[in-house]
MDAnalysis code that builds the backbone (N, CA, C; Angstrom):
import MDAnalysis as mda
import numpy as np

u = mda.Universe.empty(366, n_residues=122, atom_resindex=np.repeat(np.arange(122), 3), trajectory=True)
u.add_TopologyAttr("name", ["N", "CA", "C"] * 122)
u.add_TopologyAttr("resid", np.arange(1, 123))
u.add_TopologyAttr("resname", ["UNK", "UNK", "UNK", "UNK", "UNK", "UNK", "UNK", "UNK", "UNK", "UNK", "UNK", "UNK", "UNK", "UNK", "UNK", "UNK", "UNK", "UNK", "UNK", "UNK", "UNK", "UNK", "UNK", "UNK", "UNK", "UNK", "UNK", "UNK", "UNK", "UNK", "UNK", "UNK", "UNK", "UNK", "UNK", "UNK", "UNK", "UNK", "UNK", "UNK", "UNK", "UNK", "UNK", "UNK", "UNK", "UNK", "UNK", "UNK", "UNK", "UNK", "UNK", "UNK", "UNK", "UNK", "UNK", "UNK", "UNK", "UNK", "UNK", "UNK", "UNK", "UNK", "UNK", "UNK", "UNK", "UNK", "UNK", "UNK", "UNK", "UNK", "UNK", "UNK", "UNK", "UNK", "UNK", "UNK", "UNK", "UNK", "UNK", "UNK", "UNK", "UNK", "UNK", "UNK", "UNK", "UNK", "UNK", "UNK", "UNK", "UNK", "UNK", "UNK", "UNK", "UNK", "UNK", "UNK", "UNK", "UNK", "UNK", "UNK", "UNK", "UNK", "UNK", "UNK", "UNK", "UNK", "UNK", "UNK", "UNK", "UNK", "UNK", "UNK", "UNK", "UNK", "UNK", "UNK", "UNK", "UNK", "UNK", "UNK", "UNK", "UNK"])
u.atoms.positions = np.array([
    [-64.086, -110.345, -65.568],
    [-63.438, -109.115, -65.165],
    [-64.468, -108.046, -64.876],
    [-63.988, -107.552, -63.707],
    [-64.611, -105.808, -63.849],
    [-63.928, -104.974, -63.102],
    [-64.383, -103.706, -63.989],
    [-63.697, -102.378, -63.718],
    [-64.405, -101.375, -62.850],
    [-63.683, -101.114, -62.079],
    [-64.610, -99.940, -61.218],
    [-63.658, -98.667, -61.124],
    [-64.397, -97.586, -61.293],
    [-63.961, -96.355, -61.155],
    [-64.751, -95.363, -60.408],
    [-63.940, -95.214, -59.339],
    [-64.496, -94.269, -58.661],
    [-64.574, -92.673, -58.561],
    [-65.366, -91.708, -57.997],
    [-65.443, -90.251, -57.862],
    [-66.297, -90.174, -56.856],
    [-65.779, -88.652, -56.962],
    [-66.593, -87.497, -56.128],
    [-65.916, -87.466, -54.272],
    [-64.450, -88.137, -54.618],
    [-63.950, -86.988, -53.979],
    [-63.759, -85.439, -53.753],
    [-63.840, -85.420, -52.694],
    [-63.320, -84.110, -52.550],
    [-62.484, -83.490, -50.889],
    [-62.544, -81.642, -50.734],
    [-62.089, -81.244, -49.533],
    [-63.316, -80.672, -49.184],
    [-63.739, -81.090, -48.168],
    [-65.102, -80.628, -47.437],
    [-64.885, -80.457, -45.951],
    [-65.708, -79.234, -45.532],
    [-65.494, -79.232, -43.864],
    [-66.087, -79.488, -43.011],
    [-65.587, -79.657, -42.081],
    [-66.380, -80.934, -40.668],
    [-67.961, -80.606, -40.718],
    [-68.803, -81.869, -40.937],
    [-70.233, -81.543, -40.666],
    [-71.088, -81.295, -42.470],
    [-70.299, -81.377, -43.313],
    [-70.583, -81.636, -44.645],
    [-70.538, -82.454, -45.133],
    [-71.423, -82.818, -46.897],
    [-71.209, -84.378, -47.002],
    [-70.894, -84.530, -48.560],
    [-70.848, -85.612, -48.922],
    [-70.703, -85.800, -50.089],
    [-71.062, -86.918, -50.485],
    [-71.250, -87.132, -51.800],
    [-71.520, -88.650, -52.232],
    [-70.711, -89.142, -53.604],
    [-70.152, -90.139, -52.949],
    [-69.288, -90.945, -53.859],
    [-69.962, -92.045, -55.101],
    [-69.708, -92.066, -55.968],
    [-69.643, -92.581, -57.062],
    [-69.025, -93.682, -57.218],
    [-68.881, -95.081, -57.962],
    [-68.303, -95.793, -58.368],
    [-68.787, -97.110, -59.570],
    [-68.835, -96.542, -60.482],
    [-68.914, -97.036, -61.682],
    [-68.401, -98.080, -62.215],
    [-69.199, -99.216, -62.772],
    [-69.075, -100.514, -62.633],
    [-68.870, -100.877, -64.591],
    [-68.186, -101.443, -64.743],
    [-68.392, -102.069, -65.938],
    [-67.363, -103.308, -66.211],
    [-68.117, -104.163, -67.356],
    [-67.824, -105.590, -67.270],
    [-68.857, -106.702, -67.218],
    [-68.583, -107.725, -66.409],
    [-69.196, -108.244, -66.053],
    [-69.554, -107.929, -64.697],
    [-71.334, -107.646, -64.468],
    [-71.653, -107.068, -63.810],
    [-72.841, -107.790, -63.214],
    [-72.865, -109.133, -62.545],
    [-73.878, -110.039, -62.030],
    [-74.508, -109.366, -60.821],
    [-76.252, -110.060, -61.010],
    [-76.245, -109.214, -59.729],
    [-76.506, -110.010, -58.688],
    [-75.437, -111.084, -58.680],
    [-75.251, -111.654, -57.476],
    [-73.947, -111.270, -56.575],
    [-73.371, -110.582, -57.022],
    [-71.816, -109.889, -56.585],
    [-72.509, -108.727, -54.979],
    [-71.443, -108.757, -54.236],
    [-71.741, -108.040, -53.085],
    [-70.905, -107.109, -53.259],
    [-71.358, -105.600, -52.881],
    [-70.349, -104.567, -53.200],
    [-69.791, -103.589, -52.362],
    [-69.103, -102.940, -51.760],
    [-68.776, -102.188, -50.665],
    [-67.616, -101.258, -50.974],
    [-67.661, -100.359, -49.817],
    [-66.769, -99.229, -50.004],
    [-66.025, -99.460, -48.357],
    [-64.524, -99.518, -48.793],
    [-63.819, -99.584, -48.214],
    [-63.050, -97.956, -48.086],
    [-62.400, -97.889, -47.200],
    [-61.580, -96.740, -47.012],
    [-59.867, -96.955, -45.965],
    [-58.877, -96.194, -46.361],
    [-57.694, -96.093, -45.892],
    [-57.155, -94.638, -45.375],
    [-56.988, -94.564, -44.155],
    [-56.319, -93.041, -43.687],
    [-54.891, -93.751, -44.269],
    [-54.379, -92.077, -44.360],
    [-53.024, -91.865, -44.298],
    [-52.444, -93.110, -42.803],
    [-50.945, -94.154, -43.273],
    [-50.489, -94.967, -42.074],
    [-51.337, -95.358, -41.475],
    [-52.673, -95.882, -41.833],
    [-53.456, -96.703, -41.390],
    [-54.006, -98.359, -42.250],
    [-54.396, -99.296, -41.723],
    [-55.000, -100.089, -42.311],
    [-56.010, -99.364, -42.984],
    [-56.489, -100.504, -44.061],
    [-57.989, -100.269, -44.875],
    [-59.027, -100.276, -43.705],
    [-59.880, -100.228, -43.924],
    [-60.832, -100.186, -42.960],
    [-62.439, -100.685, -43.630],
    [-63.026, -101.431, -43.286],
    [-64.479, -101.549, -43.910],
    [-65.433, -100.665, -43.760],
    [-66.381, -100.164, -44.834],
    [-66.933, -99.235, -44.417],
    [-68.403, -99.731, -44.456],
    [-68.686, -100.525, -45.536],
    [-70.205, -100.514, -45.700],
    [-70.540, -101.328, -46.796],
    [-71.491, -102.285, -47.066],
    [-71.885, -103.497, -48.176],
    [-73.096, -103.607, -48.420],
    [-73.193, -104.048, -49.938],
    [-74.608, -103.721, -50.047],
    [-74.920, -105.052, -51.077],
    [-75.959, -105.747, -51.027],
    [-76.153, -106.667, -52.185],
    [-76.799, -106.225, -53.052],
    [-76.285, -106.323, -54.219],
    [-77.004, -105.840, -55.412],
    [-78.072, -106.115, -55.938],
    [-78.771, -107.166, -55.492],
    [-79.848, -108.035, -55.570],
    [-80.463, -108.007, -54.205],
    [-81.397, -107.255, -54.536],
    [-82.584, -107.378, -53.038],
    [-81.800, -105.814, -52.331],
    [-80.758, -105.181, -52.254],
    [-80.657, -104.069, -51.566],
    [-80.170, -104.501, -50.272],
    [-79.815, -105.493, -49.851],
    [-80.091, -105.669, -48.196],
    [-78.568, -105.056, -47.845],
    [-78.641, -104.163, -46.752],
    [-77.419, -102.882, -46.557],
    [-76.375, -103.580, -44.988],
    [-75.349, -103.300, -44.865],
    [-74.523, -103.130, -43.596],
    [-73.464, -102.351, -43.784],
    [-73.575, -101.138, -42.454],
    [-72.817, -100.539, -42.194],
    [-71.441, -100.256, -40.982],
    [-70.618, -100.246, -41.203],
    [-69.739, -100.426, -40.011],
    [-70.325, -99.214, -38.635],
    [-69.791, -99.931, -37.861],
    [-70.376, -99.304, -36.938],
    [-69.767, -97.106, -36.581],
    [-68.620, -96.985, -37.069],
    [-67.876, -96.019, -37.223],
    [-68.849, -95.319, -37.808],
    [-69.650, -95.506, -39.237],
    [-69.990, -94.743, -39.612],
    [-71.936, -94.541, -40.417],
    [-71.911, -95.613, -39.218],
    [-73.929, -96.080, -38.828],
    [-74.242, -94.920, -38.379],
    [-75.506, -93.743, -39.914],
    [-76.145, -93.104, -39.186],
    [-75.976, -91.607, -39.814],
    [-74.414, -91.832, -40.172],
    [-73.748, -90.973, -41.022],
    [-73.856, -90.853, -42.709],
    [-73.573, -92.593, -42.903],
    [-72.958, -92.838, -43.910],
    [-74.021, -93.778, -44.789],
    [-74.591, -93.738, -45.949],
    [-75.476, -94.568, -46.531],
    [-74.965, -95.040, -48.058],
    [-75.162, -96.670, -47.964],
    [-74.706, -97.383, -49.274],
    [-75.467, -97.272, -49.983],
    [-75.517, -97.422, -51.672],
    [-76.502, -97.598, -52.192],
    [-76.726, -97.816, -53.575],
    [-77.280, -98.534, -54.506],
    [-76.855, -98.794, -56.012],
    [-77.773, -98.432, -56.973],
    [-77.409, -97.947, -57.859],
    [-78.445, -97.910, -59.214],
    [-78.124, -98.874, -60.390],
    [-78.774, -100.425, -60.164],
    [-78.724, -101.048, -60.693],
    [-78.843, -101.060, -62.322],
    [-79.632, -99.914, -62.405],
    [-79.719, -99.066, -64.249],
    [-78.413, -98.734, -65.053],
    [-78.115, -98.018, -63.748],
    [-76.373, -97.356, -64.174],
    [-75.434, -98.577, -63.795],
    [-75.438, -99.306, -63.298],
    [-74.255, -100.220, -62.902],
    [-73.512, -99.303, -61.553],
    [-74.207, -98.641, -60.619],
    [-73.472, -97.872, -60.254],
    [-73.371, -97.761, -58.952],
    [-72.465, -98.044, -57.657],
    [-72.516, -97.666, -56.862],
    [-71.823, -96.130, -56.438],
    [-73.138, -96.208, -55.076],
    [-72.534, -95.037, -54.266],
    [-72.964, -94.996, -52.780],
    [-72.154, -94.147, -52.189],
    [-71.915, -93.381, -51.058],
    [-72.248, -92.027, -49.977],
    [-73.361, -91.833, -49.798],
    [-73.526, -90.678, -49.335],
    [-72.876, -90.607, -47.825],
    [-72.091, -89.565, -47.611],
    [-71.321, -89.197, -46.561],
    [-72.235, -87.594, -46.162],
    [-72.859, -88.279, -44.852],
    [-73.574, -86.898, -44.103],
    [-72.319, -86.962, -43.254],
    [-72.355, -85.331, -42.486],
    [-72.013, -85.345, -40.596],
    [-70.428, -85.149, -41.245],
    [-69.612, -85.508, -42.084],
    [-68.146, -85.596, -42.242],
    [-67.328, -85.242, -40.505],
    [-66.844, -86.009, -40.520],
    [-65.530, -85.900, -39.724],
    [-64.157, -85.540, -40.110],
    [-63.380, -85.046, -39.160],
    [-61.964, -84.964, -40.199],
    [-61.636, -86.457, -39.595],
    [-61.956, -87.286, -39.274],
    [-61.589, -88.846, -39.003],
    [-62.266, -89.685, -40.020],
    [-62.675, -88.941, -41.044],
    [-63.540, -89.563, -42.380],
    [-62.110, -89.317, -43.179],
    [-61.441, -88.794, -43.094],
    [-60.121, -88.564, -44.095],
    [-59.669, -89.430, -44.478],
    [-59.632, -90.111, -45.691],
    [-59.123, -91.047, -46.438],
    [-58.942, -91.410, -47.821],
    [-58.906, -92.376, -48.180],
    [-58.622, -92.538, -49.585],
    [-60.060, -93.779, -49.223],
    [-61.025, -93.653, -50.795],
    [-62.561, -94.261, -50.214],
    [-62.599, -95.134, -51.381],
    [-62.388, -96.527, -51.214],
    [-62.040, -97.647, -52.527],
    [-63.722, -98.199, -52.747],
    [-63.866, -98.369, -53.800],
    [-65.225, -99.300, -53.949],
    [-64.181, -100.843, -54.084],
    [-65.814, -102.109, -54.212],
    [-65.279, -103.600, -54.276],
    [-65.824, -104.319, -54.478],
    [-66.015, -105.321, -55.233],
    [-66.604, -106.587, -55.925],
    [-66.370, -107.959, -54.963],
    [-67.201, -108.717, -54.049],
    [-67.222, -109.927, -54.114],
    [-67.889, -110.532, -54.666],
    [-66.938, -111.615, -55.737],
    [-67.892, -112.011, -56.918],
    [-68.937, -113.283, -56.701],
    [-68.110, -113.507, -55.261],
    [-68.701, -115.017, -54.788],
    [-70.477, -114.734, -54.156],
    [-70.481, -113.419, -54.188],
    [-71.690, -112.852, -53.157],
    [-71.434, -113.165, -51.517],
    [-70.725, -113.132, -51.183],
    [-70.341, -113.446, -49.784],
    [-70.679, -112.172, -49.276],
    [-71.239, -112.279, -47.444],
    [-71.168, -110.976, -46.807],
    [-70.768, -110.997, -45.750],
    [-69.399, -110.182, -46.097],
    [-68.341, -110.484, -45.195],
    [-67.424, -108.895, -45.717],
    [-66.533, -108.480, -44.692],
    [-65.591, -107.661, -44.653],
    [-64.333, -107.874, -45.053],
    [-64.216, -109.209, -45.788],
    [-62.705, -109.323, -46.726],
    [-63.210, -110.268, -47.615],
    [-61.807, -110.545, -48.653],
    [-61.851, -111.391, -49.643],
    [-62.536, -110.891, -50.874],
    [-62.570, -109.294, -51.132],
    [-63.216, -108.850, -52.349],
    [-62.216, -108.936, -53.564],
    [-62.535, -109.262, -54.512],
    [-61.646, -109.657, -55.531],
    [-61.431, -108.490, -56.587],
    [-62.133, -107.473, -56.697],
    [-62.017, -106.756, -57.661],
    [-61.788, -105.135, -56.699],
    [-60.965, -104.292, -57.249],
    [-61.186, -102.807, -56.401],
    [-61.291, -101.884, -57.274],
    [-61.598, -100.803, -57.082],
    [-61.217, -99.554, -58.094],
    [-59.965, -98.673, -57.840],
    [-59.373, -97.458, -57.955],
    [-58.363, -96.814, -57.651],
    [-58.612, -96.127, -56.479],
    [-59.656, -95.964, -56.017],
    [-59.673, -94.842, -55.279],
    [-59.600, -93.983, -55.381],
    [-60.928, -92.901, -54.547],
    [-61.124, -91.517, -54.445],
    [-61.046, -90.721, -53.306],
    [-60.362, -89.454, -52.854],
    [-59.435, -89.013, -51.554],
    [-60.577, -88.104, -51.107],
    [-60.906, -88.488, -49.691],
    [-61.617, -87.426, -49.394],
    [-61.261, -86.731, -48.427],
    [-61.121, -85.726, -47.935],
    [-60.496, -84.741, -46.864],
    [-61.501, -84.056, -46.625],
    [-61.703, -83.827, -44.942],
    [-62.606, -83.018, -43.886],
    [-61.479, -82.132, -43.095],
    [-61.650, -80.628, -43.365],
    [-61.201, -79.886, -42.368],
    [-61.837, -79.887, -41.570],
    [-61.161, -79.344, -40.357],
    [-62.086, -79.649, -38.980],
    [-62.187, -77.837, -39.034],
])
């Protein structure tokens, strides 16, 4: 099992950033691949970005290449998210995710957290 809990949502305006949090505990291998997914309001989830916990090696969706940087502190158990540039098309609800298999791929993550809401006024 593991638990992830995420933060550092917030309401920020177009062209501001923030960085998300998501806190890992459990079993916490560091062969697991981890990513932050996100959902607008009446939209699908959407992939955002994956990172292996072992070795660092990063991918970002193309939406938000440039903007948006993954990244872990393997000390803390902890991923996160830095959101430069915000869009109000960044508006969503921003899930972290566990594939335990280490796969790198954009589905099939087995573990999520609750999610944290982030909103960009324009």
């Amino acid at each position: 099992q593991v638990q992830l809990v995420e933060s550092g949502g917030a309401l920020v305006q177009a062209g501001g950033s923030l960085r998300l949090s998501c806190a890992a505990s459990g079993r916490t291998f560091s062969t697991y691949t981890w990513a932050w997914f996100r959902q607008a309001p009446g939209k699908e989830r959407e992939f955002v970005a994956r990172i292996k916990w072992r070795g660092d090696t990063t991918f970002h969706a193309d939406s938000v290449k440039g903007r948006f940087t993954i990244s872990r502190d393997t000390a803390k158990n902890t991923l996160y998210l830095q959101m430069n540039s915000l869009k109000p098309e960044d508006t969503a609800d921003y899930y972290c995710a566990v594939d335990v298999h280490g796969g790198w791929r954009t589905e099939g993550y087995d573990y999520w957290g609750q999610g944290t809401q982030v909103t960009v006024s324009s």
